[in-house]
VODODO-784140 format. One record per residue: residue number from 1; residue in three letters; y, z, x of N, C-alpha, C in turn. Coordinates in nm, 4 decimals. Each point is the difference from the previous one (the first is absolute). Layout:
// residues N
> NUM ala Y Z X Y Z X Y Z X
...
***
This chain:
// residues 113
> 1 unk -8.2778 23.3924 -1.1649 -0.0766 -0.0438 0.1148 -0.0511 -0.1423 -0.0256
> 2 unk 0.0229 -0.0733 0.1025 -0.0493 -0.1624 -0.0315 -0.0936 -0.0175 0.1038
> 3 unk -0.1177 -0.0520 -0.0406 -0.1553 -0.0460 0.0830 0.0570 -0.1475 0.0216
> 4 unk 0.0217 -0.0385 0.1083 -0.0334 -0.1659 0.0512 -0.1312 -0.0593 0.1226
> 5 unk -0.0360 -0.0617 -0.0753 -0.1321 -0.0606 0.0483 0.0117 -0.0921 0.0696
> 6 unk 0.0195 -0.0884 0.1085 -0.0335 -0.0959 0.0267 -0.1246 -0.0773 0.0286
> 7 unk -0.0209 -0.1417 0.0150 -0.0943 -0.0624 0.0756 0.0023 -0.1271 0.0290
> 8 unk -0.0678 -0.0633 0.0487 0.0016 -0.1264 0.0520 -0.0128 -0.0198 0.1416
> 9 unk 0.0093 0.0640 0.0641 0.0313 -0.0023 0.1539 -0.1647 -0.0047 0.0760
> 10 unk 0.0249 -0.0717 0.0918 -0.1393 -0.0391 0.0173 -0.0303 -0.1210 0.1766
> 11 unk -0.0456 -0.0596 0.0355 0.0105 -0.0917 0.1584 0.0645 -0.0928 -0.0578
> 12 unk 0.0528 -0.1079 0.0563 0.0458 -0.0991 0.0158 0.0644 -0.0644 0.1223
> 13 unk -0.0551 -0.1364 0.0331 0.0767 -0.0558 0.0974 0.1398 -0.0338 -0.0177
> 14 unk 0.0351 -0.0321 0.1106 0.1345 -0.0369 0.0009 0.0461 -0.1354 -0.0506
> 15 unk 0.0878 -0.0005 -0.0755 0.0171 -0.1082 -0.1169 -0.0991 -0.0073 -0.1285
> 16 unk -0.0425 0.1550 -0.0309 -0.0495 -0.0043 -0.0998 0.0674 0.0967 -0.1312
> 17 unk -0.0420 0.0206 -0.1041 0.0691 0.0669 -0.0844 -0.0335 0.1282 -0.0614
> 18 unk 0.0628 0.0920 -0.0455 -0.1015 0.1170 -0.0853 0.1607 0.0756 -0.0980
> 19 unk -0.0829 0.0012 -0.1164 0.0711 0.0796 -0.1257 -0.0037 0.1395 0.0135
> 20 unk 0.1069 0.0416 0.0068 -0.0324 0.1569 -0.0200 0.0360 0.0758 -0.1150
> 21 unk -0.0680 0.0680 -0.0784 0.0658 0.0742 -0.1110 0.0072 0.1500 -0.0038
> 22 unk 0.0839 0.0629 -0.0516 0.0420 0.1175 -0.0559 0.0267 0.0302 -0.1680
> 23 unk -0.1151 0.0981 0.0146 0.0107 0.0306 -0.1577 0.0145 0.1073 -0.0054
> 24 unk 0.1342 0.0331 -0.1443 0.0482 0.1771 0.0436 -0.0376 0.0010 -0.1044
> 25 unk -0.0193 0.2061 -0.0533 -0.0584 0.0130 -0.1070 0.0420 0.0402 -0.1239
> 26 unk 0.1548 -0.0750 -0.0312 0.0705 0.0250 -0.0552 0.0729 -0.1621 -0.0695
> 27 unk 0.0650 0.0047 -0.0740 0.0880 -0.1238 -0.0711 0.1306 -0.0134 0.0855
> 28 unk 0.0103 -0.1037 0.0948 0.1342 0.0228 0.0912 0.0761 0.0682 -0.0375
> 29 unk 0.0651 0.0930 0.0356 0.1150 0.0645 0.0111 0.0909 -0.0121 0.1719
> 30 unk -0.0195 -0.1003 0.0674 0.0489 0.0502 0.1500 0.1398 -0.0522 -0.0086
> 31 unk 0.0317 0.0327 0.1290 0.1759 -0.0290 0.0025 -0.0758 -0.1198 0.1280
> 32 unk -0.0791 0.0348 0.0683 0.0374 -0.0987 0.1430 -0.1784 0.0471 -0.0231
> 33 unk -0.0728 -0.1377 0.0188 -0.1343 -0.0251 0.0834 -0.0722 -0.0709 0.0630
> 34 unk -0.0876 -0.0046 0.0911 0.0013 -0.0471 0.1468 -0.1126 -0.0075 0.0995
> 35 unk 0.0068 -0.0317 0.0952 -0.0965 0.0205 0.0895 0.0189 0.0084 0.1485
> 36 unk -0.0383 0.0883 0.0616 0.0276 0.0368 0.1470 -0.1315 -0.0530 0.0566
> 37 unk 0.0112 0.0059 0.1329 -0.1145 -0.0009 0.0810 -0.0084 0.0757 0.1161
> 38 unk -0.1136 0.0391 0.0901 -0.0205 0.0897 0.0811 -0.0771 -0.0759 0.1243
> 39 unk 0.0454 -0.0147 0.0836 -0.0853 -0.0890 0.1293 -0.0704 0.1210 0.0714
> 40 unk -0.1072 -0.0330 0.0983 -0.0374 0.0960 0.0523 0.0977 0.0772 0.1389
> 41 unk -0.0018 0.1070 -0.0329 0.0930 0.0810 0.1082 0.1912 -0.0505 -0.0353
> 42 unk 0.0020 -0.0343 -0.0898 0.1413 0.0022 -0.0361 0.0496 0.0408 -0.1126
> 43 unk 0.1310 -0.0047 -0.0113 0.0565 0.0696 -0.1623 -0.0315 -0.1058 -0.1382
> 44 unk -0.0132 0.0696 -0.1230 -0.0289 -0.0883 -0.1007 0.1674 -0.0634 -0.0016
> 45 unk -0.0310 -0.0969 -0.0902 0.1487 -0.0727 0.0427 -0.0265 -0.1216 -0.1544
> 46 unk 0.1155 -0.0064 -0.0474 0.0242 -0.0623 -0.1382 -0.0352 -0.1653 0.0458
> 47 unk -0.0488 -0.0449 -0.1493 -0.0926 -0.1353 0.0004 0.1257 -0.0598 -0.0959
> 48 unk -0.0232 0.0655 -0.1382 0.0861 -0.0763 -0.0677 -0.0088 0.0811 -0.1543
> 49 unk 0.1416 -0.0346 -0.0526 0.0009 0.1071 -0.1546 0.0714 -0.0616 -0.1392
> 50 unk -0.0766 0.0459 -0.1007 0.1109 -0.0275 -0.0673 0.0840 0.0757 -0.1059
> 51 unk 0.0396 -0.0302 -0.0157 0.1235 0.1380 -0.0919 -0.0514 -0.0599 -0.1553
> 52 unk 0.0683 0.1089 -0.0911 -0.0524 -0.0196 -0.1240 0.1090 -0.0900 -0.0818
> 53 unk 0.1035 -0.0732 0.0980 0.0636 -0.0967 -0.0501 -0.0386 -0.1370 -0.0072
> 54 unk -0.1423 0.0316 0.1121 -0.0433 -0.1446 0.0294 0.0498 -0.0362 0.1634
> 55 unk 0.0978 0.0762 0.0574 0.0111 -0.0821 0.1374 -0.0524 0.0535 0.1228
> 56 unk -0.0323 -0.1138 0.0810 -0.1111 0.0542 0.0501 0.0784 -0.0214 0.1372
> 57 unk -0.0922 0.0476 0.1233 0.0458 0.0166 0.1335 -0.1398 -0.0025 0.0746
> 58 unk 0.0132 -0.0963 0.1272 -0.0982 -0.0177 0.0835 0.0258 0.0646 0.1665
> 59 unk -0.0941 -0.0112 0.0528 0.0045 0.0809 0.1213 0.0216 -0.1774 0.0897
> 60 unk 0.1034 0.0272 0.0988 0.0027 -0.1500 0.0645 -0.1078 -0.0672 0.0258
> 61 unk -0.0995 0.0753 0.0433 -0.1472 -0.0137 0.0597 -0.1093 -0.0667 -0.0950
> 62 unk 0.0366 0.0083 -0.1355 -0.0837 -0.0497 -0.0822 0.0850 -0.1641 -0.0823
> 63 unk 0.1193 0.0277 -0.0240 0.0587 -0.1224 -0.0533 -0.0190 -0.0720 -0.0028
> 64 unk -0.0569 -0.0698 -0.1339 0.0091 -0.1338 -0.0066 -0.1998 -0.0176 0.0416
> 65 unk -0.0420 0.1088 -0.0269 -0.1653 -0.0121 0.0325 -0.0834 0.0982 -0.1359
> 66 unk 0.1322 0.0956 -0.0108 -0.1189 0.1287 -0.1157 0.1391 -0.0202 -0.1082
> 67 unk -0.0948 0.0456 -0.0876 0.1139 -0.0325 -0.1295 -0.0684 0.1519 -0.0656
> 68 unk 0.1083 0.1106 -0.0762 -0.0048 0.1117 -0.0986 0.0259 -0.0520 -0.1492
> 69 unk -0.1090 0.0356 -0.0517 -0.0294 -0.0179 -0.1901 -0.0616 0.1230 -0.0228
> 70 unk 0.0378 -0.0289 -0.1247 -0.0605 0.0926 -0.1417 0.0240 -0.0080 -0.1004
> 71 unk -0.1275 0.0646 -0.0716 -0.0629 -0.0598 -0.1177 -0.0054 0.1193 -0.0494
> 72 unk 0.0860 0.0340 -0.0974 0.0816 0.1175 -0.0725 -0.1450 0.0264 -0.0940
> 73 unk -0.0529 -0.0453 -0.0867 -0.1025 -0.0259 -0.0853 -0.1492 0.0711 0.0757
> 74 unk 0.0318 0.0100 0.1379 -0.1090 0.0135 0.0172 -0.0086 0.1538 0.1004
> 75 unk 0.1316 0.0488 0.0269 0.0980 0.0977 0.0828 -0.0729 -0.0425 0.1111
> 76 unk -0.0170 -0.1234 0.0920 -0.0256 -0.0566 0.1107 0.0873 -0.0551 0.0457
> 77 unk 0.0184 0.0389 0.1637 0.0751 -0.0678 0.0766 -0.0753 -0.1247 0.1050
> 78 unk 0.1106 -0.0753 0.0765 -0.1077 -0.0779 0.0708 0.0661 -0.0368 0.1245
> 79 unk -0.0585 -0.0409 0.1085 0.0269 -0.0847 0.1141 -0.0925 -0.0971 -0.0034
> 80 unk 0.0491 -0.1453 -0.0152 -0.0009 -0.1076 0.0496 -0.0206 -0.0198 0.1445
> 81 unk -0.1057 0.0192 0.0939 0.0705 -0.0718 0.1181 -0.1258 -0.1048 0.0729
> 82 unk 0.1203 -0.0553 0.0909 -0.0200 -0.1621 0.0081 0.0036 -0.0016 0.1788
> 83 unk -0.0659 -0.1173 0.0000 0.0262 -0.0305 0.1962 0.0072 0.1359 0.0867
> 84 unk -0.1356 0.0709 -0.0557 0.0008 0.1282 0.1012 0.0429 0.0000 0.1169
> 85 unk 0.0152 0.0977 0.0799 0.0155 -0.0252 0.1158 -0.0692 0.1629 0.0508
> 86 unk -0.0413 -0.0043 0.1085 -0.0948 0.1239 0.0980 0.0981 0.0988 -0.0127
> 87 unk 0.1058 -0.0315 0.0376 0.1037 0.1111 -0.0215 -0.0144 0.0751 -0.1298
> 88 unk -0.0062 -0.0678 -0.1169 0.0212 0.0415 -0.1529 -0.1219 0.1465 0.0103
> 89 unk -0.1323 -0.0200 0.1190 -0.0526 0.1300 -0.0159 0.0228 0.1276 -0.0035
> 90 unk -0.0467 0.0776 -0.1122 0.0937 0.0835 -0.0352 -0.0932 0.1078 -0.1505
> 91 unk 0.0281 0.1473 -0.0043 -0.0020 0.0363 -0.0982 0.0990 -0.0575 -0.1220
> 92 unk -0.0288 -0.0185 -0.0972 0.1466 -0.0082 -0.1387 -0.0278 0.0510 -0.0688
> 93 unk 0.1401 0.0973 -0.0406 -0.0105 0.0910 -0.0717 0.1245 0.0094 -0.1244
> 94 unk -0.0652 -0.0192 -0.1267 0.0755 0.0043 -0.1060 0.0986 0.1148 -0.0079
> 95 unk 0.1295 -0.0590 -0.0711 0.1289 0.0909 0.0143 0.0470 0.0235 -0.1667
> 96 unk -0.0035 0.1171 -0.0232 0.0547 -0.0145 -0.1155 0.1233 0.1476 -0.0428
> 97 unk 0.1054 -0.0689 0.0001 0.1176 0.1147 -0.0572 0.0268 -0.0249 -0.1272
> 98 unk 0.0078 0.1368 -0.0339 0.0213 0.0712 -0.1326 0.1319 0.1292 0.0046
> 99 unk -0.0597 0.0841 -0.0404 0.0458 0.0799 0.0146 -0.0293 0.1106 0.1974
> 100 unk -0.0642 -0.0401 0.0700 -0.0572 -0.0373 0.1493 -0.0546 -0.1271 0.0042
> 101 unk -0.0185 0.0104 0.1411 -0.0837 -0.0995 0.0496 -0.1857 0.0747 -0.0330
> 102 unk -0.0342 -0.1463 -0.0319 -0.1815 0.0017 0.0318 -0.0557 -0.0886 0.0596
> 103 unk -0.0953 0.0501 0.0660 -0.0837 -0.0966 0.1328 -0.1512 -0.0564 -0.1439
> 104 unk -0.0273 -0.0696 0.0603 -0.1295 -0.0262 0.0049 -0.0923 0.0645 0.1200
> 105 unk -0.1568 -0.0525 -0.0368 -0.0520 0.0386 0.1657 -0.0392 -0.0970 0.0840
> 106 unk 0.0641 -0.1391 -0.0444 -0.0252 -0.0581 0.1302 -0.0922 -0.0994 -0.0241
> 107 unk 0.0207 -0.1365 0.0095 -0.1122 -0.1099 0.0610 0.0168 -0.0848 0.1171
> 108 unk -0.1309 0.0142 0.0518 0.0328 -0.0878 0.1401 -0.0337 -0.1296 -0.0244
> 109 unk 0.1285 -0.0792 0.1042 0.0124 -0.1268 -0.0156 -0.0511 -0.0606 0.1673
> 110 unk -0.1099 -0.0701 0.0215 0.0137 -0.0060 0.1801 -0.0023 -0.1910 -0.0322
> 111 unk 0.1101 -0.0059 0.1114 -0.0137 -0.1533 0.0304 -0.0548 -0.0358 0.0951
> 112 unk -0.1264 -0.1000 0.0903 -0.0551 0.0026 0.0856 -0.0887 -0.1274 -0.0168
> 113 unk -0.0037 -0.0914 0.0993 -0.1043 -0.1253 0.0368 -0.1247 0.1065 0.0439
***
C-alpha cells in the first residue's frame, strides 16, 4: 500500500505560479507517475506523467507552462506550473502506479483575479 500526500495548491491569479508536491510513503518503485485534475462538474482528466525511464508526457492544455520533476532522495514528486490560467482551476490529484494505481486526496488549485 503506498500513502501519497500532496500540497501546494492554494489562490492565484492568472499569470501567476504554484509548486505542487507529492510525497509517497515509500522509496520509488513506480512504473508511470503523475498528475490528473478534476474541474468542477467534469471528469478528472490527465495533466502530465512520468515513467520511471524518465519520459515524460504533457496534457496539450498545459505545454510548455507546467513542467513534471522528481527528487528520488526525497520520494517527492512535483508540478512546476507557470502562466496560470482560470481554466487550470481544478482539484490535482497525485497518480501513482505500481503494482495498481494510487490516488492521492487531492489539492485545490483556483485561478482567479
Amino acid at each position: 500500500q503506498v500513502q501519497l500526500v500532496e500540497s501546494g495548491g492554494g489562490s492565484v491569479q492568472p499569470g501567476g505560479s504554484l509548486r505542487l508536491s507529492c510525497a509517497a510513503s515509500e522509496r520509488f518503485s513506480f512504473n508511470v507517475m503523475g498528475w490528473y485534475r478534476q474541474a468542477p462538474g467534469k471528469e478528472r482528466v490527465h495533466v502530465a506523467h512520468i515513467t520511471d525511464s524518465g519520459f515524460t508526457r504533457y496534457a496539450d492544455s498545459v505545454k510548455g507552462r507546467f513542467t513534471i520533476s522528481g527528487d528520488i532522495a526525497k520520494n517527492t514528486m512535483y508540478l512546476q506550473m507557470n502562466s496560470l490560467k482560470p481554466e487550470d482551476t481544478a482539484v490535482y490529484y497525485c497518480w501513482y502506479v505500481k503494482d495498481r494505481p494510487y490516488w492521492g486526496q487531492g489539492t485545490q488549485v483556483t485561478v482567479s483575479s
